[in-house]
C-alpha positions, 0 to 999 in steps of 0.5 A: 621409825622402824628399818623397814619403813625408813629404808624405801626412802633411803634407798631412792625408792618411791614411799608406797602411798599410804592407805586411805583413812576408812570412813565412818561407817555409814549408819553409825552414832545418832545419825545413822539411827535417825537414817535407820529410823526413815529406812523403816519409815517409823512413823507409818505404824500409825496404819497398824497400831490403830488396830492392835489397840482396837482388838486391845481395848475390846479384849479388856472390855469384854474380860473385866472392863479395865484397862490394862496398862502394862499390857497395852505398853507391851502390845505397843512394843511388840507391834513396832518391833515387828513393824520395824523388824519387818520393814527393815527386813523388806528394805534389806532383801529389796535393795537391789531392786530399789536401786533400778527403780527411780521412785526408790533410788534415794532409799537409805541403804541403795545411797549407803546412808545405811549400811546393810550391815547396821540395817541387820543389826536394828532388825535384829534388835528390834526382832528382839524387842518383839520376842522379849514383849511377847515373852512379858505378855503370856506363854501363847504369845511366845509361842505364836510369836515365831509364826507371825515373823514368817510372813514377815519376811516371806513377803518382800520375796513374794514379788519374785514368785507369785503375782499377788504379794499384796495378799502375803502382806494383808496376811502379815498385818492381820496378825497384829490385832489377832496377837494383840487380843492374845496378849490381853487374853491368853486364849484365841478368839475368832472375833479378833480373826474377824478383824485381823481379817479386815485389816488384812484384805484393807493393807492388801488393797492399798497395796494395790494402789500404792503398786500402780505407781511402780507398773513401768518399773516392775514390769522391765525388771521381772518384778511380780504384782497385780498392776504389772500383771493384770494393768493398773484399772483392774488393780483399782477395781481390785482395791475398790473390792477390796475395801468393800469386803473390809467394810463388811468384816468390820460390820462382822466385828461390830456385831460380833462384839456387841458395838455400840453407837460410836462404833458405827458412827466411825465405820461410817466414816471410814466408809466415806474415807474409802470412797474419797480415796477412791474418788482421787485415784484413777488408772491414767492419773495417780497424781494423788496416790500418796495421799490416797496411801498416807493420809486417807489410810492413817485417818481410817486407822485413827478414827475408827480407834478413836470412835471405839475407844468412844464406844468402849468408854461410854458403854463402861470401860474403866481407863 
């Protein structure tokens, strides 16, 4: 014990009390990349990779009919390393928000399960992640790679500014089957525009449906959307609209790719899942809005990728 510290003790004087022990950080070790993990909510790529993979395979099949598998790999890698990046993003630059609504109070960096420091550091490794794949597949897509991160994270500030943020986040997500024929190819096609396009206008309108449920909430805090602006019945009618114009670019891209029987037996069903979807979710009752957003909108994805791999196979694609 040094002279300084024995002499308060020695001298009658009350010891100082002793600094508490820093806790473990939040998000650290396994936990806190399991806590990460649901922060970004990793299992909702199913909505995207569907697509990537339907541009994939249709670039492949059109070039010399073989798979590629490494350059699938990468394309797999690069979507879930934006997505994450993205979402991670989004969550960070919400935080605030999420901690005045009750529907998102429980999110993992508003109950410091994760700290925002750990949140940065898995977006920024996962932004890694997507350059270093887009750096793997072709000079374009490195080049490009940049450009699809902009909306990325413009979108979660677009509800501060404008009433239509659903329309920054269809842009973001129909970059990825745009990217993923890029990264097949090398060169740009208007046919994956085409789809990027239905993916897009597809995410914006259940966005408008998944935003109904949050009318209230925005509304009280200056939080810009079409439900909140406009009230939640012209945002269904919205999303019904929206869906329809989706219908009718993925006929554009059927055409334009020469699909086959497969192919158009799934958009029909797709067509029959926007209906349901529709079916359930009504202005004064959003009782079954999550399964609108998680289920019916993962089996679209899906189905639609398992019917054109279908269609792919049977009119020649080596796998």
């Amino acid at each position: 014990m040094s002279a300084e510290s024995a002499e308060p003790a020695a001298s009658g004087r009350p010891l100082p009390e002793r600094e508490p022990v820093p806790a473990r950080p939040a998000g650290a070790g396994k936990g806190g990349v399991r806590a990460f993990l649901r922060l970004v909510m990793i299992e909702h790529s199913v909505f995207a990779l569907p697509f990537a993979y339907i541009a994939s395979l249709t670039a492949m099949f059109l070039d010399d009919g073989t798979v590629h598998w490494w350059e699938l790999f990468l394309v797999t890698v690069a979507m879930v390393g934006l997505r994450t990046f993205a979402m991670a993003a989004n969550r960070i630059i919400d935080r605030e928000i999420d901690a005045r609504n009750p529907r998102t109070a429980g999110r993992e960096l508003v109950t410091g399960a994760v700290s925002v420091r750990s949140a940065w550091t898995g977006a920024l490794i996962a932004l890694a992640v997507f350059l270093g794949a887009a750096a793997l597949l072709n000079p374009l897509c490195l080049a490009l790679a940049p450009i699809a991160v902009v909306p990325m994270v413009v979108y979660p500030y677009g509800k501060r500014f404008t009433d239509f943020p659903h329309a920054i986040l269809g842009l973001a997500q129909a970059i990825g089957p745009v990217g993923a024929w890029i990264a097949v190819t090398g060169a740009w096609s208007w046919d994956a525009v085409v789809l990027g396009l239905a993916v897009g206008v597809w995410i914006g309108g259940f966005d408008l449906i998944f935003g109904s449920q949050d009318v209230a909430a925005d509304r009280a805090e200056g939080v810009r959307s079409v439900p909140a602006r406009f009230g939640v019945p012209a945002a269904l009618h919205g999303a019904r609209g929206a869906h329809v114009v989706t219908t009718g670019l993925l006929v554009w891209y059927g055409v334009l790719t020469g699909a086959g029987a497969f192919f158009w037996a799934g958009l029909a069903i797709v067509v029959v899942a926007f209906v349901y979807e529709h079916s359930i979710v009504r202005p004064h009752d959003l009782s079954r809005l999550n399964r609108a957003f998680f289920t019916v909108n993962g089996v679209i994805g899906v189905v639609l990728f398992l019917f054109t791999l279908l269609d792919l196979v049977v009119r020649g694609l080596t796998v």
